[in-house]
N, C-alpha and C positions, 0 to 999 in steps of 0.2 A: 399783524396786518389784516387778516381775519376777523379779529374783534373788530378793528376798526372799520372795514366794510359793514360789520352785522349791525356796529351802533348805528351807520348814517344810514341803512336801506331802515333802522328804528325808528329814526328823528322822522327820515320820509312819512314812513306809514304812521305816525303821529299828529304827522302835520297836515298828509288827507285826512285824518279822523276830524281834528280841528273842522278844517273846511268842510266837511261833510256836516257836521257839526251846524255849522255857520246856516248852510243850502237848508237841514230841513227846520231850524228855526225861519228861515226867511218863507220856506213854503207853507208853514204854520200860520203865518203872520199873514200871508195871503188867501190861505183859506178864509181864515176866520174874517179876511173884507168881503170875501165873495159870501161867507154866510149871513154878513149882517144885512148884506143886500139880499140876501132872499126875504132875509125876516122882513124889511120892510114892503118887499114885493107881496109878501103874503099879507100883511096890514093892508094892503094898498087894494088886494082885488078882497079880503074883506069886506074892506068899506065900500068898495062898488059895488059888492051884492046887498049889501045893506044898504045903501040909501035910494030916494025916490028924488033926488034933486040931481041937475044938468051935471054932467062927468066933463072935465077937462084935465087937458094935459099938457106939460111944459115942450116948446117946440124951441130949444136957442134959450132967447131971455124973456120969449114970453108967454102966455099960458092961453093956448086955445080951447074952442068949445067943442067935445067930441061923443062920440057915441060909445054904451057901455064898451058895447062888444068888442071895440076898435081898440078902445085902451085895455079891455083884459087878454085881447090877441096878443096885442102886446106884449103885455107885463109878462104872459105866459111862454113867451117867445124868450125874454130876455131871463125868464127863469131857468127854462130849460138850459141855454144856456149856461147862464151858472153850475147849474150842475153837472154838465159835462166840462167844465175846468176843474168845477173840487174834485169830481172821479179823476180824473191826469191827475192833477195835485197828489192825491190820494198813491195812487199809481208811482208817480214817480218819488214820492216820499217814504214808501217801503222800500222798492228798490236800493236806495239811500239806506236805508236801515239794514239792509241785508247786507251792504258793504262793509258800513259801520263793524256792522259784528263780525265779520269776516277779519277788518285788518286789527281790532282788537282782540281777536283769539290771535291772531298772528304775533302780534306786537307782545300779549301778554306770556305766549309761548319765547320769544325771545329774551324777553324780562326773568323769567325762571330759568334762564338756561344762567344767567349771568353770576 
């Protein structure tokens, strides 16, 4: 009767490993959109320090005429941002990993006991 609780509390903590599993490849998968948007934020105010021609920006669907500073306030606004989601990202995808390896000592301790 015994075994048989110690297998299913096993299956459980197998099956949050799974899931846990699941979360930080999806939080992976998010980071890495939140970086390709920096990258191109950082192409983006690049090229506004580099060029001498009128700066615009997409408003909706259509593309107005704006001043440097206006769009690199911007850009730098929604950088910043970014980076305080991949720091949480970051944050809570360790925490995840610190589980992980918690219920896998646990699980692998029950595994050698068998």
């Amino acid at each position: 009767r015994d075994k048989m609780k110690a297998n299913k509390e096993t299956q459980d903590k197998i099956s949050q490993l799974q899931l846990i599993e699941q979360n930080i490849q999806n939080f992976l998968l998010q980071k890495q959109t939140f970086q390709n948007k920096l990258f191109e934020i950082d192409n983006a105010l690049s090229e506004i320090n580099n060029t001498k021609e009128p700066v615009y920006k997409i408003v909706g669907s259509i593309m107005v005429s704006s001043t440097k500073i206006e769009v690199k306030k911007d850009l730098e606004s929604k950088k910043e941002i970014l980076n305080i989601r991949i720091k949480n990202l970051e944050k809570q995808e360790e925490k995840l990993k610190e589980k992980a390896n918690e219920l896998q000592s646990e699980v692998m301790k029950e595994l050698q006991k068998k």
